[in-house]
C-alpha positions in Angstrom: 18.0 -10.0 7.6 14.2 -9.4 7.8 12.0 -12.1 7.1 8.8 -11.6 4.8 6.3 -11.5 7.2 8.8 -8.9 9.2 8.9 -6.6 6.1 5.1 -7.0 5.4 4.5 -5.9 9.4 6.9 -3.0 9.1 6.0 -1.9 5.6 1.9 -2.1 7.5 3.2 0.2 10.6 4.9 2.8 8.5 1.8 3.2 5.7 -0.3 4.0 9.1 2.3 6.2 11.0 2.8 8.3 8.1 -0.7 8.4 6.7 0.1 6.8 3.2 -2.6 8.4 1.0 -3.7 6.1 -2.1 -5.3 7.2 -4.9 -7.4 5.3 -7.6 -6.6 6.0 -11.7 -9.8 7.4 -13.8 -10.6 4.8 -16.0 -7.8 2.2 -15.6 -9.4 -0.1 -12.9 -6.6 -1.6 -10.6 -4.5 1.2 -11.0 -3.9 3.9 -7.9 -1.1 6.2 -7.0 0.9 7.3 -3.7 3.0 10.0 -3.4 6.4 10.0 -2.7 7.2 11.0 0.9 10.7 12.4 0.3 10.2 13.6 -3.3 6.7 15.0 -3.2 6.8 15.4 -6.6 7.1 11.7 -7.9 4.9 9.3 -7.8 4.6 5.6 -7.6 2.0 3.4 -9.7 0.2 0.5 -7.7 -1.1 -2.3 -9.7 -3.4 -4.5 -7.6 -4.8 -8.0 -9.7 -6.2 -10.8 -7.4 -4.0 -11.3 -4.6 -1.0 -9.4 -6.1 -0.6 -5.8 -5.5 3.1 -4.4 -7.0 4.4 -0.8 -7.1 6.8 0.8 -8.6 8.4 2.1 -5.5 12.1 1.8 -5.0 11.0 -0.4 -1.3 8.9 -2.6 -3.6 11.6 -3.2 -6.3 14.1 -4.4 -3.2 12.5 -5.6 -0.6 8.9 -7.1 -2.5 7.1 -5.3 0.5 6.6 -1.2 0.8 4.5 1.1 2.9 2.3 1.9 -0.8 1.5 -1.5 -1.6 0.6 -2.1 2.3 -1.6 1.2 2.4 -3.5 0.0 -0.7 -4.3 -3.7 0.0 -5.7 -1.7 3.9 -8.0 0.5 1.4 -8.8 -2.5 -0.3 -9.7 -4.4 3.0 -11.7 -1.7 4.0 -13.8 -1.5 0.7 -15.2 -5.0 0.9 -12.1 -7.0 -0.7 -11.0 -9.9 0.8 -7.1 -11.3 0.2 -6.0 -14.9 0.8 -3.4 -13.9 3.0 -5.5 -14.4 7.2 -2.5 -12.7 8.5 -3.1 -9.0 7.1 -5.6 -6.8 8.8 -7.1 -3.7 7.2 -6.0 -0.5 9.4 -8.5 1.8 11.3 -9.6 4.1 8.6 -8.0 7.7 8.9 -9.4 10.9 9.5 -8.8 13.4 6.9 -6.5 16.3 8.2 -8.0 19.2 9.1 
């Protein structure tokens, strides 16, 4: 079994390999969306208050950790926001595709 800081490094890799792409709600401030990868159709609500960020994810519901939730607290970092957490770098900000 993975430990926490294991899932949280894995769930950080996979939002960068595969480009997570998080979007920000109109109007509902701490509220963003990610698509899903293998249902393109569905997507996922991200809640982020303080510290906490949750998704409604299937990863998130059983593991507490998910590529989404990674993806946004990067944006986040990127944007100025600081967590408590030392251990979590933001990722390289990506190009858009061509």
């Amino acid at each position: 079994m993975m430990t926490a800081a294991e899932l949280q490094a894995r769930a950080h890799q996979r939002a960068y390999e595969q480009r997570v792409s998080v979007r920000a709600v109109r109007n509902r401030p701490g509220y963003y969306t990610a698509r899903s990868r293998s249902e393109p159709r569905r997507r996922y609500t991200l809640v982020a208050l303080g510290d906490d960020i949750a998704s409604s994810c299937p990863g998130f519901h059983y593991r507490r950790h998910c590529k989404h939730v990674e993806a946004l607290r990067n944006r986040l970092a990127r944007e100025g926001r600081r967590f408590s957490d030392p251990h979590v770098a933001p990722l390289p900000a990506l190009r858009a595709a061509s």
